[in-house]
C-alpha positions in Angstrom: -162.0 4.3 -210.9 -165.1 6.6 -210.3 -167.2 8.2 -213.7 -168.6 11.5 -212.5 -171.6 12.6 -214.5 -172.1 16.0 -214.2 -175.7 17.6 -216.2 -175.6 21.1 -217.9 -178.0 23.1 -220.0 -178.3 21.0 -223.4 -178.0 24.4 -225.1 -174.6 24.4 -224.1 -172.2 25.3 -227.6 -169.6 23.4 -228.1 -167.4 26.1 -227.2 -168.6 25.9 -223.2 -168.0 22.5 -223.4 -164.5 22.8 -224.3 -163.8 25.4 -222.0 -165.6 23.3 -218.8 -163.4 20.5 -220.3 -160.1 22.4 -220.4 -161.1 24.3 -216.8 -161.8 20.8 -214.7 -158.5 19.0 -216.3 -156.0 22.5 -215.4 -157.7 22.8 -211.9 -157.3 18.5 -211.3 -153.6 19.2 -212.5 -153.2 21.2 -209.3 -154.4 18.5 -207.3 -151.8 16.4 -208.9 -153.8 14.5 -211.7 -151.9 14.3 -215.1 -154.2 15.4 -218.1 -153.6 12.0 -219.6 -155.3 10.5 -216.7 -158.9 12.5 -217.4 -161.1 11.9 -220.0 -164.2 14.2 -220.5 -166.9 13.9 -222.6 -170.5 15.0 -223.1 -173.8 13.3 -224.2 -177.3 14.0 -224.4 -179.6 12.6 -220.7 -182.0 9.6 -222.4 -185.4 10.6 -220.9 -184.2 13.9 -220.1 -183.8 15.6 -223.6 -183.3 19.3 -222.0 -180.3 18.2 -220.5 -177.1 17.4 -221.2 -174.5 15.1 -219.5 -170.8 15.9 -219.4 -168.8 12.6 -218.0 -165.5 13.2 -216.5 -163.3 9.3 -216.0 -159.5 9.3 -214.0 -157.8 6.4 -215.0 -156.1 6.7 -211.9 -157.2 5.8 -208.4 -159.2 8.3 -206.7 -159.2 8.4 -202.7 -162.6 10.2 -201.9 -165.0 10.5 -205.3 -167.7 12.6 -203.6 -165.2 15.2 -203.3 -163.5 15.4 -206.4 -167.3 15.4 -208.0 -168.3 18.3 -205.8 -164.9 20.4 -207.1 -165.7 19.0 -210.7 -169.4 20.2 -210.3 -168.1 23.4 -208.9 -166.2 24.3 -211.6 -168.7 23.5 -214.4 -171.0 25.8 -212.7 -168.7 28.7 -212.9 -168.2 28.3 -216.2 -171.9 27.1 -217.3 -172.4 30.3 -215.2 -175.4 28.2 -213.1 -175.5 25.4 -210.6 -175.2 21.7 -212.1 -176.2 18.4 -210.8 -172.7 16.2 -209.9 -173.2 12.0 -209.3 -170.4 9.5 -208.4 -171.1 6.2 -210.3 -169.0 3.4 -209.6 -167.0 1.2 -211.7 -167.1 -2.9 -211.7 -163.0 -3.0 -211.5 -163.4 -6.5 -213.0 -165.1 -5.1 -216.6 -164.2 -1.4 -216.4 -167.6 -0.3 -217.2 -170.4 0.8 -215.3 -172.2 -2.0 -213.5 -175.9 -1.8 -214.1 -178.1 -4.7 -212.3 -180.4 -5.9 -215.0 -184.2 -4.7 -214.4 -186.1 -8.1 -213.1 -188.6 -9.9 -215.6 -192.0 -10.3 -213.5 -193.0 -13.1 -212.9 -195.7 -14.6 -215.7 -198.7 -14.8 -213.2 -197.7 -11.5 -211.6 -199.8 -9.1 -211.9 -198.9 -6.5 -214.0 -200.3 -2.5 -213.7 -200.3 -1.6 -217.3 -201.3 -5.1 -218.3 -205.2 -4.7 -219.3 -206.7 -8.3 -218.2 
């Protein structure tokens, strides 16, 4: 189950968002996908706070990712009316969330950078 993050102009109104919403779930129907089976959602980029990140999740198996991101990336940017960035994260099936490997804890006689001795 693939979460593709797509980012678009954080000035985006809401009423863009709907419509990108509404455009990516009708042209996934033609391929076959129920509307029930998307969910898409939009957040603001921590880190990144001119952008804006609209997540799009099929609760239903999806054979190549990379390609449905490209079409869902493709149709944002028509109606954002500019390119957009599209990324594939993958799911941990076991927890249905996003894995994320934990940053590692140096060690405490590594030397640290930003450590002032």
């Amino acid at each position: 189950m693939p979460l593709i993050e797509i980012t678009v102009p954080v000035n985006t109104n809401d009423t863009l968002c709907h419509q990108a919403e509404e455009a990516i779930k009708d042209a996934l129907g033609k391929m076959g996908v129920k509307k029930t089976d998307v969910t898409v959602w939009f957040s603001i980029v921590y880190g990144r706070p001119n952008r804006l990140l609209l997540r799009y999740e099929s609760r239903s198996p999806v054979e190549n990712p990379n390609e449905r991101a490209r079409i869902i990336g493709k149709i944002a940017a028509e109606v954002f009316g500019k390119q957009v960035e599209s990324v594939v994260q993958k799911l941990d099936r076991e927890t249905t969330g996003i894995h994320i490997t934990p940053e590692r804890q140096p060690e405490e006689d590594e030397v640290r950078p930003w450590r002032i001795a």
